[in-house]
Biopython code that builds the backbone (N, CA, C, O; Angstrom):
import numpy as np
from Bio.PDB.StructureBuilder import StructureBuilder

atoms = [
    (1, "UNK", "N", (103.757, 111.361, 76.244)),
    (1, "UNK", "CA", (104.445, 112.476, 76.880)),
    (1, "UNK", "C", (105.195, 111.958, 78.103)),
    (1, "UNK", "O", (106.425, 112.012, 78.071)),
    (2, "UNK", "N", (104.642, 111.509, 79.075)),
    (2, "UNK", "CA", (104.923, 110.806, 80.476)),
    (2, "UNK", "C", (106.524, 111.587, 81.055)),
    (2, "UNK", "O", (107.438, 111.161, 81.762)),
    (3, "UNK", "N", (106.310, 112.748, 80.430)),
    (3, "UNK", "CA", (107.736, 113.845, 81.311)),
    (3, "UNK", "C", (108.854, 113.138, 80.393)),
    (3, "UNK", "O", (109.692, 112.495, 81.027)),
    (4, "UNK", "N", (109.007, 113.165, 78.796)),
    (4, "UNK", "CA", (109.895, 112.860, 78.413)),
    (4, "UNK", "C", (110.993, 114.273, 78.490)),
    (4, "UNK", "O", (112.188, 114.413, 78.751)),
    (5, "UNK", "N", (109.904, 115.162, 78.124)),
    (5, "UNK", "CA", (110.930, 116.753, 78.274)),
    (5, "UNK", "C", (110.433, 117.812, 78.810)),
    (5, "UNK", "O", (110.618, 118.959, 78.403)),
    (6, "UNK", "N", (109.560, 117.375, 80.063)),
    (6, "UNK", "CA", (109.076, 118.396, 80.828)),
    (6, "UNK", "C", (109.803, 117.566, 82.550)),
    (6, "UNK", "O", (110.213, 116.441, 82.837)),
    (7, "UNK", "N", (109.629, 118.923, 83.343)),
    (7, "UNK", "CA", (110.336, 118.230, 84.173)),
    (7, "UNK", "C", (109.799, 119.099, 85.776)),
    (7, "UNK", "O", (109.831, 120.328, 85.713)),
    (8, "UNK", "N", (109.472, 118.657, 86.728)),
    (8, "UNK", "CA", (108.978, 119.122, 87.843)),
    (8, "UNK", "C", (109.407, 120.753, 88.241)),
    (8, "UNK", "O", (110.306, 120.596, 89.068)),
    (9, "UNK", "N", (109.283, 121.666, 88.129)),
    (9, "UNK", "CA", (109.063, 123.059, 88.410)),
    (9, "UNK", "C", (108.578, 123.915, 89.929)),
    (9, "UNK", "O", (107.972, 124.979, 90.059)),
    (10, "UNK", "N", (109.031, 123.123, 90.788)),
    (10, "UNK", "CA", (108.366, 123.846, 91.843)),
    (10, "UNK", "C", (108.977, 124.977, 93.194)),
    (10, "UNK", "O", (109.700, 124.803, 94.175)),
    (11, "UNK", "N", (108.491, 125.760, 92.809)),
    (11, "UNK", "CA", (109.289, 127.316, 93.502)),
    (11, "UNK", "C", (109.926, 127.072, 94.700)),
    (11, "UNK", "O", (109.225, 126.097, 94.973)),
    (12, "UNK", "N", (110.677, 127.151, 95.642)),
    (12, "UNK", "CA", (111.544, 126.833, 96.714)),
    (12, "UNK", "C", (110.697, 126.815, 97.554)),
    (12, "UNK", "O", (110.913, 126.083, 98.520)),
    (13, "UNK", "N", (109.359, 127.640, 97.515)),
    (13, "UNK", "CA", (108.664, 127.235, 98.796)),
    (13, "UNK", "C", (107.755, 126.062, 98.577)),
    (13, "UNK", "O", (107.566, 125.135, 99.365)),
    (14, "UNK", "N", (107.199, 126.243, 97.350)),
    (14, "UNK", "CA", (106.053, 125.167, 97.529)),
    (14, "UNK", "C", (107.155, 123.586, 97.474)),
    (14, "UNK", "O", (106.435, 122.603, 97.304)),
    (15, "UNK", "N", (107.955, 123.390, 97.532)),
    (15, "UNK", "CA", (108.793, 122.098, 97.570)),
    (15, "UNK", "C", (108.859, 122.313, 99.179)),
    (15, "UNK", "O", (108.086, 121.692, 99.908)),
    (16, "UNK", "N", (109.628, 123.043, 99.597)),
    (16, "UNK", "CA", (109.653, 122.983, 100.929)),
    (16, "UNK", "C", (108.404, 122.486, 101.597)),
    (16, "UNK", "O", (108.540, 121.724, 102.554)),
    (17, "UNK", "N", (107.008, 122.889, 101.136)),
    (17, "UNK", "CA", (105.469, 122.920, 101.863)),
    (17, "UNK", "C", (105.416, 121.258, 101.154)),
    (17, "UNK", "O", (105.506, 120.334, 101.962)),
    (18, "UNK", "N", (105.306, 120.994, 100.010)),
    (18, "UNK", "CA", (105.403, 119.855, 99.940)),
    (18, "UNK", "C", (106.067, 118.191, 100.338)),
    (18, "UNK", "O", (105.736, 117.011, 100.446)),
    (19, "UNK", "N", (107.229, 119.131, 100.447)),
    (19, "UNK", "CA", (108.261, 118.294, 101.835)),
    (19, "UNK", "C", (107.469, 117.424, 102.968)),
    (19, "UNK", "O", (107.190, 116.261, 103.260)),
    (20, "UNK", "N", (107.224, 119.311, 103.587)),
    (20, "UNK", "CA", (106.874, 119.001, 104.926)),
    (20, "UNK", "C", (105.465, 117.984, 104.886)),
    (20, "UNK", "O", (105.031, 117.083, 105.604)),
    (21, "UNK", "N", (105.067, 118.597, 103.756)),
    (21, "UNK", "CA", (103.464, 117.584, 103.962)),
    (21, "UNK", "C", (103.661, 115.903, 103.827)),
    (21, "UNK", "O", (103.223, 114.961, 104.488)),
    (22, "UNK", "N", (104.395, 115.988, 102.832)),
    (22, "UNK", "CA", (104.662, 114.385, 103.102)),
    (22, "UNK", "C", (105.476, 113.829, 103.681)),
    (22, "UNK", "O", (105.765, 112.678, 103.354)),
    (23, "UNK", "N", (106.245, 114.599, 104.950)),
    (23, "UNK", "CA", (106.864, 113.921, 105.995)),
    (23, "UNK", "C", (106.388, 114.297, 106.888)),
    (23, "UNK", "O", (107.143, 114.220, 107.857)),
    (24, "UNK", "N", (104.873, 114.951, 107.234)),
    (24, "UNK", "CA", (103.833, 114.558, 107.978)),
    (24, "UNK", "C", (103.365, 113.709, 107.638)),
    (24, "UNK", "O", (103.019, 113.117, 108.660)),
    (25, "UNK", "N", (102.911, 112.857, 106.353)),
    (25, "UNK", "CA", (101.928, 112.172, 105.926)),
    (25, "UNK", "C", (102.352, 110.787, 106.517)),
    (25, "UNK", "O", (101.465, 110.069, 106.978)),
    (26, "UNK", "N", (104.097, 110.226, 106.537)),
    (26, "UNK", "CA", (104.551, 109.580, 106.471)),
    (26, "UNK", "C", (104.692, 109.173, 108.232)),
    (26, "UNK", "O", (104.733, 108.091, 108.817)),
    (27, "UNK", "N", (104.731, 110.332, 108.619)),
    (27, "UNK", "CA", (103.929, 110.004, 110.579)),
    (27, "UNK", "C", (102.903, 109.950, 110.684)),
    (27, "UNK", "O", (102.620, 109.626, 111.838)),
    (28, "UNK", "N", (101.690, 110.161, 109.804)),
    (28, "UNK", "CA", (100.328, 109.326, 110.300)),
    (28, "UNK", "C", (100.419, 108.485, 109.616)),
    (28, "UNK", "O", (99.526, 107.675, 109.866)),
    (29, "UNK", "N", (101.039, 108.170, 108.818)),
    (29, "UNK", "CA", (100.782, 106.640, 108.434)),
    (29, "UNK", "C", (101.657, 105.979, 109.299)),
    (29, "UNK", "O", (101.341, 104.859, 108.897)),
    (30, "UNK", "N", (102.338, 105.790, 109.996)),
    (30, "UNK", "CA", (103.236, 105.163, 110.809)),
    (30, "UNK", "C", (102.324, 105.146, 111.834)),
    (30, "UNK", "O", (101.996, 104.003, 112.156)),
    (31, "UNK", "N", (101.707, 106.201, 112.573)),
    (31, "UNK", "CA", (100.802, 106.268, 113.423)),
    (31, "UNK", "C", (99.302, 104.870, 113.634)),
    (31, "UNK", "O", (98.879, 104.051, 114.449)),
    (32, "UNK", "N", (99.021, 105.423, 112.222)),
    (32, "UNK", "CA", (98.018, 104.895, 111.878)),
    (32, "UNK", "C", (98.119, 103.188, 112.266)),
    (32, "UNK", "O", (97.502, 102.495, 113.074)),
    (33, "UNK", "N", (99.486, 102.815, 111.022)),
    (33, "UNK", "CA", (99.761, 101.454, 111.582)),
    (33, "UNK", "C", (99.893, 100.746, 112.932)),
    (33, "UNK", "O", (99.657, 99.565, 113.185)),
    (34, "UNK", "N", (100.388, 101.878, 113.879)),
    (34, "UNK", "CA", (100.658, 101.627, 115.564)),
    (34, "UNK", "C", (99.332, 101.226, 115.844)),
    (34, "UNK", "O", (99.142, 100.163, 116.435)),
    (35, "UNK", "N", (97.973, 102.264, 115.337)),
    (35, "UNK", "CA", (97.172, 102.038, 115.820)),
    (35, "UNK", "C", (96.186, 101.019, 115.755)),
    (35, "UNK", "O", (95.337, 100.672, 116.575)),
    (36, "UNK", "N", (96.589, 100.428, 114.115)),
    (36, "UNK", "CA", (95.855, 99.067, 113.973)),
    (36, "UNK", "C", (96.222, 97.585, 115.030)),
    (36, "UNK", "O", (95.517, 96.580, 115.128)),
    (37, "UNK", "N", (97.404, 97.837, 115.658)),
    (37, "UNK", "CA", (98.058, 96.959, 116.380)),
    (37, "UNK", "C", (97.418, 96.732, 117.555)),
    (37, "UNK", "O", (97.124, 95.643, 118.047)),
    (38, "UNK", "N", (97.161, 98.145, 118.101)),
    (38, "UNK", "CA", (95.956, 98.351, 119.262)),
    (38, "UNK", "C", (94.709, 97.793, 119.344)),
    (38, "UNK", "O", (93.877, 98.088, 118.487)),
    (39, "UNK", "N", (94.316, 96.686, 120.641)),
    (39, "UNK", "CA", (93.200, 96.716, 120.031)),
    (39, "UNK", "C", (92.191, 97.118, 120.711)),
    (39, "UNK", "O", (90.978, 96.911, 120.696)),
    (40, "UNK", "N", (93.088, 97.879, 121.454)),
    (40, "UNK", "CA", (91.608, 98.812, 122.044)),
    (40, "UNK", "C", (91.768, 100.222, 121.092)),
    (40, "UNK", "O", (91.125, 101.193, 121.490)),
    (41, "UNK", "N", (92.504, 100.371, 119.983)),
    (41, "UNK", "CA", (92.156, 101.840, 119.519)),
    (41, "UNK", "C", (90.291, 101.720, 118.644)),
    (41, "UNK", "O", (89.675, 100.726, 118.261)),
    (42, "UNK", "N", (89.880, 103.349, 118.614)),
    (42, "UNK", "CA", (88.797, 103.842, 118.224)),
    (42, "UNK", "C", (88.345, 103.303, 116.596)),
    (42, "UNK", "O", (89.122, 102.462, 116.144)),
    (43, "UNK", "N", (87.763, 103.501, 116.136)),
    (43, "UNK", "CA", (87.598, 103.553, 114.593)),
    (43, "UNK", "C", (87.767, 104.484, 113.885)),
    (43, "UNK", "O", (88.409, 104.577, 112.839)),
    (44, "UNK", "N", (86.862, 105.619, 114.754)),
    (44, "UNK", "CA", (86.841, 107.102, 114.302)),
    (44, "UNK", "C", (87.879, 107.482, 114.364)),
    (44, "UNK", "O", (88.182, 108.201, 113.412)),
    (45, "UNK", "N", (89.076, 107.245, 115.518)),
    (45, "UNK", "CA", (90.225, 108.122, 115.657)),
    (45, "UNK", "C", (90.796, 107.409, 114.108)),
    (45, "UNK", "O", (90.668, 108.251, 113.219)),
    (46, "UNK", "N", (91.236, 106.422, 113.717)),
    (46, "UNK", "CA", (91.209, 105.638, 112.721)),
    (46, "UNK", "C", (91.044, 106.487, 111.604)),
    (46, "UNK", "O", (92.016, 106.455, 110.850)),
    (47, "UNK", "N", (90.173, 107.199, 111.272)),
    (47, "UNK", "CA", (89.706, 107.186, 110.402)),
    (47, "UNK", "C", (89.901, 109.100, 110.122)),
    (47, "UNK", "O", (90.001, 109.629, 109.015)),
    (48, "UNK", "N", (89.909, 109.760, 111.356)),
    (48, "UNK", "CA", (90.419, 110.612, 111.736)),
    (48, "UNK", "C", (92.086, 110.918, 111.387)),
    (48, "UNK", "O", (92.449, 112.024, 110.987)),
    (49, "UNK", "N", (92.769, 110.094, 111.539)),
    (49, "UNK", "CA", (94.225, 109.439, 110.885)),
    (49, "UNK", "C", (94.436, 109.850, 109.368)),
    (49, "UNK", "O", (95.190, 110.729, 108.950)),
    (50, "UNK", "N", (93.492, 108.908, 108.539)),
    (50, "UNK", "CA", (93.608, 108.661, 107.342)),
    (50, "UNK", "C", (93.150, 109.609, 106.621)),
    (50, "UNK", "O", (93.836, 109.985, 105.671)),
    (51, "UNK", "N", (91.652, 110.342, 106.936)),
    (51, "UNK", "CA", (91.184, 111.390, 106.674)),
    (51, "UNK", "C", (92.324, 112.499, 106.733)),
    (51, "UNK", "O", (92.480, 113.003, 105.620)),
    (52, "UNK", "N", (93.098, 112.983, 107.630)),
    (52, "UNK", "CA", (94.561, 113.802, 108.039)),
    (52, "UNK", "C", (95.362, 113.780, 106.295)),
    (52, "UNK", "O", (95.513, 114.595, 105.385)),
    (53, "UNK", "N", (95.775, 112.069, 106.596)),
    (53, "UNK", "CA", (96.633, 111.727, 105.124)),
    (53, "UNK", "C", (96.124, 112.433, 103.861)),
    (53, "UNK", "O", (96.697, 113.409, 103.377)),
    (54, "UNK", "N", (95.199, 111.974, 103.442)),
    (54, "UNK", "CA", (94.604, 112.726, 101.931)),
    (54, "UNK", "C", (94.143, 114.152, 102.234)),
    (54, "UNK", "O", (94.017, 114.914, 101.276)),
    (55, "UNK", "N", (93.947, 114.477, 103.152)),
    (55, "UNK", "CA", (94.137, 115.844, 102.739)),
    (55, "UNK", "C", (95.376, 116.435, 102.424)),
    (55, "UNK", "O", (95.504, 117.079, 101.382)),
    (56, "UNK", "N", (96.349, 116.273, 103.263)),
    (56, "UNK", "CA", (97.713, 116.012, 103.051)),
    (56, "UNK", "C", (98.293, 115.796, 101.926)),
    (56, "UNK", "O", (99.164, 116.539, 101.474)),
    (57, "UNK", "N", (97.827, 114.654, 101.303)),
    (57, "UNK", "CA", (98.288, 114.366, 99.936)),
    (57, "UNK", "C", (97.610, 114.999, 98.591)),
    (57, "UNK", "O", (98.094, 115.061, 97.460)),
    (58, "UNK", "N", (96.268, 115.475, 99.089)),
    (58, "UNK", "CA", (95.630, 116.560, 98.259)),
    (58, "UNK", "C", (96.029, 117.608, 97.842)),
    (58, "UNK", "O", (95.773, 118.007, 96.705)),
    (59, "UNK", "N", (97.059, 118.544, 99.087)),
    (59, "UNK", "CA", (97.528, 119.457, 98.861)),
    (59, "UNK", "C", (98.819, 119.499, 98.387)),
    (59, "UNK", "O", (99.376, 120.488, 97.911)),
    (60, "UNK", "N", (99.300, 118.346, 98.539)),
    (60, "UNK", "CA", (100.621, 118.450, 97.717)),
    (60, "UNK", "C", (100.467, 117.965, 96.142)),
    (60, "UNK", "O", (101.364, 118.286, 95.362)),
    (61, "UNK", "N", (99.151, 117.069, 95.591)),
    (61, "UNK", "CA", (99.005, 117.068, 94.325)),
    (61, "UNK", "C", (98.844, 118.481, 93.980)),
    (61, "UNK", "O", (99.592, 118.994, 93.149)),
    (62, "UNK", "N", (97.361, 119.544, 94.910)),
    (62, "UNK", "CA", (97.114, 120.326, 94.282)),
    (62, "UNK", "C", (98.275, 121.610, 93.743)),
    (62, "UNK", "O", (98.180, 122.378, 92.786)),
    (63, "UNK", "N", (99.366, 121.470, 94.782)),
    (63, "UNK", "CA", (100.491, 122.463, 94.586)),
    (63, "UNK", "C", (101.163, 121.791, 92.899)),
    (63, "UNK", "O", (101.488, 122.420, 91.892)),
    (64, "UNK", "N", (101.173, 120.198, 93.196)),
    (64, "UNK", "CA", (101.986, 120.003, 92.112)),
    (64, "UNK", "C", (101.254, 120.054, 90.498)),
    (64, "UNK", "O", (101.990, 119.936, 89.519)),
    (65, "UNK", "N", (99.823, 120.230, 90.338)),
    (65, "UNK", "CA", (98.986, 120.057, 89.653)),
    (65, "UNK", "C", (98.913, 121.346, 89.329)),
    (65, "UNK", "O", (98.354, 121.534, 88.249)),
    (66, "UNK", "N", (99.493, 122.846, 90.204)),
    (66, "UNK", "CA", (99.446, 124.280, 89.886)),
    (66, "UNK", "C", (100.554, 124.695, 89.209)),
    (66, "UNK", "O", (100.535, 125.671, 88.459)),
    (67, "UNK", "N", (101.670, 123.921, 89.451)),
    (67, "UNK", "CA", (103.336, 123.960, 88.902)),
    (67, "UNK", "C", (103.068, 123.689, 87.111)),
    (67, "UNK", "O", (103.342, 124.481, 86.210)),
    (68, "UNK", "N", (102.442, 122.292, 86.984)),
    (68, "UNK", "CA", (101.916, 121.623, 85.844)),
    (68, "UNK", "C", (101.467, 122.236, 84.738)),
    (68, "UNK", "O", (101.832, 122.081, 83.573)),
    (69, "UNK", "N", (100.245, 123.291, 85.410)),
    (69, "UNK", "CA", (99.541, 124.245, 84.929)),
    (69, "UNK", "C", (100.080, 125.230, 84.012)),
    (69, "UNK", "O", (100.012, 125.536, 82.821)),
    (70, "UNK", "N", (100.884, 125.746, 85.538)),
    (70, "UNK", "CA", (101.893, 127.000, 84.834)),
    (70, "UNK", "C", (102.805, 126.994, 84.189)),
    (70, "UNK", "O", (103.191, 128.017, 83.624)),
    (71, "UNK", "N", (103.402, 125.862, 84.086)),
    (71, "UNK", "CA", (104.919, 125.473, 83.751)),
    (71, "UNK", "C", (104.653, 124.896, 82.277)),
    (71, "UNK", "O", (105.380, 125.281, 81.362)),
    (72, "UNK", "N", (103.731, 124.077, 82.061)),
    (72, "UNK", "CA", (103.437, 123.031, 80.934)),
    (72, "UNK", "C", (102.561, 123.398, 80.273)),
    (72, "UNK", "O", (102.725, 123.992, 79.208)),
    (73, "UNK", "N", (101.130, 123.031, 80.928)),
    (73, "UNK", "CA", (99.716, 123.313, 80.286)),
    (73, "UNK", "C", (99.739, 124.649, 79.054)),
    (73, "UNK", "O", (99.541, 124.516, 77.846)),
    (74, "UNK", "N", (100.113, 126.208, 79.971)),
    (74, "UNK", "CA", (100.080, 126.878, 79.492)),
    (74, "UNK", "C", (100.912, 127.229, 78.217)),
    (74, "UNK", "O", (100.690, 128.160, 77.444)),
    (75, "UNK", "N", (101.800, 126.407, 78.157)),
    (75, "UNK", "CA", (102.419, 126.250, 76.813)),
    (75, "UNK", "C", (102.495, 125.469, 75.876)),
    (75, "UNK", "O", (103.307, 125.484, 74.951)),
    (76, "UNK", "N", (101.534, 124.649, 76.100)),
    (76, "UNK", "CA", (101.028, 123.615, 75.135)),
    (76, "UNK", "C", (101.328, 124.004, 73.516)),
    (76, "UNK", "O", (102.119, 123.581, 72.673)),
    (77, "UNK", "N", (100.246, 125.060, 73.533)),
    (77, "UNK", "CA", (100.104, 125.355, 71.989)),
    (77, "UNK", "C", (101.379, 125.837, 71.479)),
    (77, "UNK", "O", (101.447, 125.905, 70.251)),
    (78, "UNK", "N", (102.362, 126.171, 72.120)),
    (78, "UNK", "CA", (103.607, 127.278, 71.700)),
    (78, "UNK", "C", (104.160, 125.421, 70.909)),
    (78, "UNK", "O", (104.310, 125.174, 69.713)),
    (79, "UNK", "N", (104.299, 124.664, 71.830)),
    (79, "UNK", "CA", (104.883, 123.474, 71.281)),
    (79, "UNK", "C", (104.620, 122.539, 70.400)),
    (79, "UNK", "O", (105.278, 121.721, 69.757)),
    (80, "UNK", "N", (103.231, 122.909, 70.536)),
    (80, "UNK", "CA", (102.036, 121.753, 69.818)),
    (80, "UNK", "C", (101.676, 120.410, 69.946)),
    (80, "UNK", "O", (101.228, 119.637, 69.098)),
    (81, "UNK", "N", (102.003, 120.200, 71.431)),
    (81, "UNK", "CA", (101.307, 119.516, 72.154)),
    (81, "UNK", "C", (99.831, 119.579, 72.914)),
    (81, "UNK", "O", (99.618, 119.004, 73.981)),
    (82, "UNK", "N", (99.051, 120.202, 72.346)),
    (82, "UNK", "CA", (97.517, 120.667, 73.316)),
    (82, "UNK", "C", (96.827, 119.229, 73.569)),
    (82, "UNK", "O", (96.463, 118.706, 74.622)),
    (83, "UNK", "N", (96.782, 118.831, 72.407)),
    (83, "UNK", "CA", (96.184, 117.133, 72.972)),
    (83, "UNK", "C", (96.728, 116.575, 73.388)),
    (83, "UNK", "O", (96.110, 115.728, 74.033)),
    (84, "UNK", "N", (97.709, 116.504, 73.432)),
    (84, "UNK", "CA", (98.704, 115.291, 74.494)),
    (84, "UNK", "C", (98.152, 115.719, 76.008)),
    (84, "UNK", "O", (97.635, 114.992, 76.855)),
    (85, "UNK", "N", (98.445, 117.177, 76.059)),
    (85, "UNK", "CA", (98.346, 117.596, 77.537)),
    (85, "UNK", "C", (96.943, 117.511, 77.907)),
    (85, "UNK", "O", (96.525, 117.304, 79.046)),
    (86, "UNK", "N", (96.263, 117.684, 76.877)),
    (86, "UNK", "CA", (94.605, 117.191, 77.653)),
    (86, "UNK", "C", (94.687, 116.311, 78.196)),
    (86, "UNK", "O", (94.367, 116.211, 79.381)),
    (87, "UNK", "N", (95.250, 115.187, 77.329)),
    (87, "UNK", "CA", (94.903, 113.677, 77.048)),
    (87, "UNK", "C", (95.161, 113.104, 78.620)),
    (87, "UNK", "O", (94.621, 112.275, 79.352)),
    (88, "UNK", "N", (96.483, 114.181, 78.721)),
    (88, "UNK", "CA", (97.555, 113.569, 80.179)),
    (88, "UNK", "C", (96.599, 113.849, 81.378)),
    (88, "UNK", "O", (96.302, 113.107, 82.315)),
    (89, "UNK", "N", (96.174, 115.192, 81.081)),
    (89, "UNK", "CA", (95.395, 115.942, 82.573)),
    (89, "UNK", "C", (94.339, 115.279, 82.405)),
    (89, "UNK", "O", (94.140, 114.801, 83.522)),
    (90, "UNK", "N", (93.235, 114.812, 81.498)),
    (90, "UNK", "CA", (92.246, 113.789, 82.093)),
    (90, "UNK", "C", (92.570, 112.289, 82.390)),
    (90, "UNK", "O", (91.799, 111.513, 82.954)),
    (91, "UNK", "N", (93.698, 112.021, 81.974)),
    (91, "UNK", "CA", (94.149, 110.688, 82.751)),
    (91, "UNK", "C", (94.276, 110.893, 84.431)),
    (91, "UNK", "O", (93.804, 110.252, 85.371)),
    (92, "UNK", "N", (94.992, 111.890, 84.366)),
    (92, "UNK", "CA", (95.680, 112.560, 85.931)),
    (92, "UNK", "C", (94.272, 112.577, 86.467)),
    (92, "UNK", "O", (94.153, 111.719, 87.342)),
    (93, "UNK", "N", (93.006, 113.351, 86.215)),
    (93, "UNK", "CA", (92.325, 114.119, 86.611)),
    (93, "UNK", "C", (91.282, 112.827, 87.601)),
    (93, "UNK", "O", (90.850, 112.857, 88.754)),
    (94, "UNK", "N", (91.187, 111.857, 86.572)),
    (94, "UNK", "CA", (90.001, 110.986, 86.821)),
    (94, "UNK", "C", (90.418, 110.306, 88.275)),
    (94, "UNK", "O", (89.495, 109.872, 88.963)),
    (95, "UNK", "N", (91.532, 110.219, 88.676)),
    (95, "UNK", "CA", (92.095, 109.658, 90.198)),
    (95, "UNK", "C", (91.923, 110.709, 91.660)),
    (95, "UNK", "O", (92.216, 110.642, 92.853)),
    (96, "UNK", "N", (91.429, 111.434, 90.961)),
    (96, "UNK", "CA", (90.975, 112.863, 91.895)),
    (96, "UNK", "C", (90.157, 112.958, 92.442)),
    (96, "UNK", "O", (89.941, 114.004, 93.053)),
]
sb = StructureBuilder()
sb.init_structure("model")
sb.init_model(0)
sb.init_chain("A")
sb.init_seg("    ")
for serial, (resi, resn, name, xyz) in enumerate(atoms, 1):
    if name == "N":
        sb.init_residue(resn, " ", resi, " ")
    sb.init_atom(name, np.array(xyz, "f"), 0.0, 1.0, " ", f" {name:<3s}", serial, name[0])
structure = sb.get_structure()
């Protein structure tokens, strides 16, 4: 399948929210790096940083993983793809 004829679906806001999240994500990681340079920075703040990131990036899978859902999943059977799309979402799933 790998999106030969499906194609990203996401409503004007949740792109916008997804935007923004990963051009926050992309200042704590910039951050983050400043802070490895430091060597008087914390661990925890460190870690506090990175912890920030994946949630971050959690919520923009989970928005894009709801698009997926609605857009694809649910029409599996109309196409007759149902196993493919399992096949795909427990590939996807297991990195979660």
């Amino acid at each position: 399948m790998a999106g030969c004829c499906h194609r990203l679906r996401l409503d004007d806001s949740a792109r916008d929210d997804a935007r923004q999240r990963l051009r926050s994500v992309r200042g704590h990681v910039d951050g983050i790096l400043r802070m490895l340079d430091q060597e008087d920075t914390y661990c925890v703040d460190v870690l506090k940083q990175v912890k920030a990131v994946q949630g971050a990036l959690d919520r923009v899978g989970g928005l894009v993983l709801r698009a997926h859902l609605r857009d694809h999943v649910t029409t599996a059977n109309e196409r007759g793809d149902v196993e493919e799309m399992v096949e795909e979402l427990m590939e996807v799933l297991k990195y979660r």
